[in-house]
Residue, then its C-alpha position, 0 to 999 in steps of 0.5 A: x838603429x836598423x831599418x831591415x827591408x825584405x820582400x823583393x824578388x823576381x815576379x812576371x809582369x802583372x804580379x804583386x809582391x809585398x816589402x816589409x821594413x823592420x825598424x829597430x832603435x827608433x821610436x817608429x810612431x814618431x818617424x815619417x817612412x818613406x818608400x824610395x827607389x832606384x835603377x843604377x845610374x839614376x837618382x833615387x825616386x820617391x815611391x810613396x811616404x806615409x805621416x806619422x801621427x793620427x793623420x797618417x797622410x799618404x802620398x804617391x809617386x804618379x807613376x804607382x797610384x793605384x797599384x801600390x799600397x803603403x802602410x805602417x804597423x806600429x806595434x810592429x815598428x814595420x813599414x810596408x808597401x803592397x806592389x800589385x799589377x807590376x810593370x818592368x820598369x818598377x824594376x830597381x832595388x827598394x829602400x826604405x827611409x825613416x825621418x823626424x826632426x834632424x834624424x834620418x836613417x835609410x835601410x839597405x834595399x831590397x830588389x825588385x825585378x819584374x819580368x816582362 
């Protein structure tokens, strides 16, 4: 199983970027994905999950409603997050993380820095 995130980089204050997480071994359509970021020596913090399934429910973490935008291509197997209007403190490294049942599997971060 590999969940490869890509798409971080360094942007100014009020620029977009967009992460991608290619999945690979799994059956993507039946995982929840989940976006999650951390700053060093703080715990990791949820960004934003989307269901799978038809229903697809989305949720966000308040302090990105309205400037991000999580999304699933499942014939793709690739989970996405559109980050526009960044801020300095979205700076961190962002992973992504794949759960169904007891099965879990996080990729290995990508990192975002936005400069003020």
């Amino acid at each position: 199983v590999q969940l490869q995130a890509s798409g971080g980089g360094l942007v100014q204050t009020g620029g977009s970027l967009r992460l991608s997480c290619a999945a690979s071994g799994i059956i993507f359509s039946r995982y929840v994905m989940t976006w999650y970021r951390q700053i060093p020596g703080k715990e990791r913090e949820l960004v934003a999950t989307i269901n799978s399934g038809l229903g697809r429910k989305i949720t966000y973490a308040d302090s990105v409603k309205g400037r991000f935008t999580i999304s699933r291509d499942t014939a793709e197997s690739t989970l996405y997050l559109q980050m526009n209007s960044l801020r300095p403190d979205d700076t961190a490294v962002y992973y992504c993380h794949a759960k169904w049942a007891r099965y879990e599997y996080w990729g290995q971060g990508t990192q975002v820095t936005v400069s003020s």
